[in-house]
C-alpha positions in Angstrom: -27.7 50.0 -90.8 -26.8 53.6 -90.2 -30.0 54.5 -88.4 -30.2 51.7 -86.4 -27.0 52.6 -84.6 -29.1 55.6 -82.2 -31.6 53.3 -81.9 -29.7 50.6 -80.4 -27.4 53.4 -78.3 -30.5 55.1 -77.1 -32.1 51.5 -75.9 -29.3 50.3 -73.9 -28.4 54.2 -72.1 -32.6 54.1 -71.5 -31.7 50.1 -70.1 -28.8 51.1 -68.1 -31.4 53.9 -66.4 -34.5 52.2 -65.9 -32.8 48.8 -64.3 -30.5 51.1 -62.0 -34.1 52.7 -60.9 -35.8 49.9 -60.6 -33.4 48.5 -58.3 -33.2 50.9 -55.7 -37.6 51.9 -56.0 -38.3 48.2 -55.3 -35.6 47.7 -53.5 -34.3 44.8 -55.0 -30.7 45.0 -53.9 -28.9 46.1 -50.8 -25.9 47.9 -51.5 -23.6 47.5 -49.2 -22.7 51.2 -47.2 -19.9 53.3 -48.0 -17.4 53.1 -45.3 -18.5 55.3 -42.7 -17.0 58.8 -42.2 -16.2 58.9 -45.8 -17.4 61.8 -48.0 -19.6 59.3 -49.7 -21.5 58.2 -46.5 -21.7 62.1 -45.1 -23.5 62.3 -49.1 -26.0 59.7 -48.9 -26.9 60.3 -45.5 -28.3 63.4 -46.4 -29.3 62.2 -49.8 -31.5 59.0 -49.2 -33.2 59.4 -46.2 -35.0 62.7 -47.0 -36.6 61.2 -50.0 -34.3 62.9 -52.5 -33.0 59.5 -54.1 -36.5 58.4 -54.9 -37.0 62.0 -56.6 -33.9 61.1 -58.8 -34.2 57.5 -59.4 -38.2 58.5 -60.6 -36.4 60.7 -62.9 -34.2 58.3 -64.2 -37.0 55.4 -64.8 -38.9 58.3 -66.7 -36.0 59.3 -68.8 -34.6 55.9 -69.4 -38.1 55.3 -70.5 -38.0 58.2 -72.9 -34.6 57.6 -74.6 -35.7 54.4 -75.3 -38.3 55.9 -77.8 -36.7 57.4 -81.0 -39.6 60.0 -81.4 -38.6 61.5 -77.4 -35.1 60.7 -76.9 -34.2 64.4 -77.4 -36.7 64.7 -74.1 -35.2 62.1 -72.3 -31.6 63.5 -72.7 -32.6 67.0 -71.1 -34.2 64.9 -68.4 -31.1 62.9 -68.1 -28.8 65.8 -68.6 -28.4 67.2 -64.9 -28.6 63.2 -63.8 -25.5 62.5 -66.0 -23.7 65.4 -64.6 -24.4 64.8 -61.4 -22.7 61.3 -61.3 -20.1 62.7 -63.0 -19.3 65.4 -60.0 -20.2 63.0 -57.5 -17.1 60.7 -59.0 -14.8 64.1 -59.0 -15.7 65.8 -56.1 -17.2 63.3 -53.2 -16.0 59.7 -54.3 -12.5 60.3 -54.7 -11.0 62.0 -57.9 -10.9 61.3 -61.7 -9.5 57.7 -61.3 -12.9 57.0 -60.6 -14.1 58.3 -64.6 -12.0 55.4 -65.9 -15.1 53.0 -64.9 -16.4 51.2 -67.6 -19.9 51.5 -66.6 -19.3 55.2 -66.3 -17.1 55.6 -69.8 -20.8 53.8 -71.6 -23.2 56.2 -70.4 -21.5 59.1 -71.3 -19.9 57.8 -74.2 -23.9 57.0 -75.0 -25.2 60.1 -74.0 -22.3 62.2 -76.2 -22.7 60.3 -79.1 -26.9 60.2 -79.1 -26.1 64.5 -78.5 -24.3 64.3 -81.5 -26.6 62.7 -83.8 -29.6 65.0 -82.2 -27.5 68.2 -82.2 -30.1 70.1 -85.2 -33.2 69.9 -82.7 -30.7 71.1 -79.4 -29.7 73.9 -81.8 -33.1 75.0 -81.5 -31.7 75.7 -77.7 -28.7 77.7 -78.2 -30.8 80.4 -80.4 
C-alpha cells in the first residue's frame, strides 16, 4: 500500500493541473472579472492579453501530464515548481494577504507537491551537489 500513496498523490496534483489548463485553453468557463481597480484586475490585464496565461496554463497541462507518470514526476515538479510558487505570491502579494493560503484548494496542491518532494528528495539531492 505504501507505494501506491505517490502514485495516487502525484495523479490527483497532475488532475488538479491539467483540468485547470484545460479550462482556460479551450475556454470552457468564463470566470467572472476581478472587481475592477483591484490589484488582481491591474494583474491579469497585463497577464492575459499578451499571451502570457496561455504560456503558463501550456506549462501546467505539460506538467500535470508529467506528474501523473511515476517514471517523470521528478520532471513535472521542476516544471511545476516556479508555477506553484507563483500562485502562492500572487495569494500574498496581489490578492490580498495570507488569509487567502487557508484555501483548501490551495492547502492540496502544496500539501501534494511537499509531500511528492519528500518522497523524491534522493534524485533532487542530485541538485543541491
Amino acid at each position: 500500500m505504501k507505494k501506491w500513496i505517490p502514485i495516487i498523490a502525484g495523479v490527483v496534483l497532475g488532475l488538479l493541473f491539467v483540468m485547470s489548463a484545460v479550462v482556460v485553453l479551450f475556454n470552457l468557463v468564463d470566470a467572472p472579472p476581478p472587481p475592477e481597480g483591484s490589484p488582481a484586475a491591474l494583474f491579469f490585464g497585463a497577464f492575459a492579453p499578451t499571451g502570457y496565461l496561455t504560456f503558463v496554463k501550456v506549462l501546467e497541462l505539460a506538467g500535470g501530464l508529467l506528474v501523473m507518470i511515476p517514471r517523470l514526476r521528478n520532471l513535472g515538479l521542476l516544471v511545476l515548481g516556479p508555477i506553484i510558487v507563483n500562485i502562492l505570491a500572487f495569494h500574498v502579494f496581489v490578492a490580498g494577504g495570507f488569509k487567502d493560503l487557508l484555501s483548501p484548494m490551495l492547502l492540496i496542491i502544496v500539501a501534494l507537491t511537499l509531500y511528492l518532494l519528500w518522497v523524491g528528495r534522493r534524485n533532487f539531492g542530485a541538485l543541491l551537489h
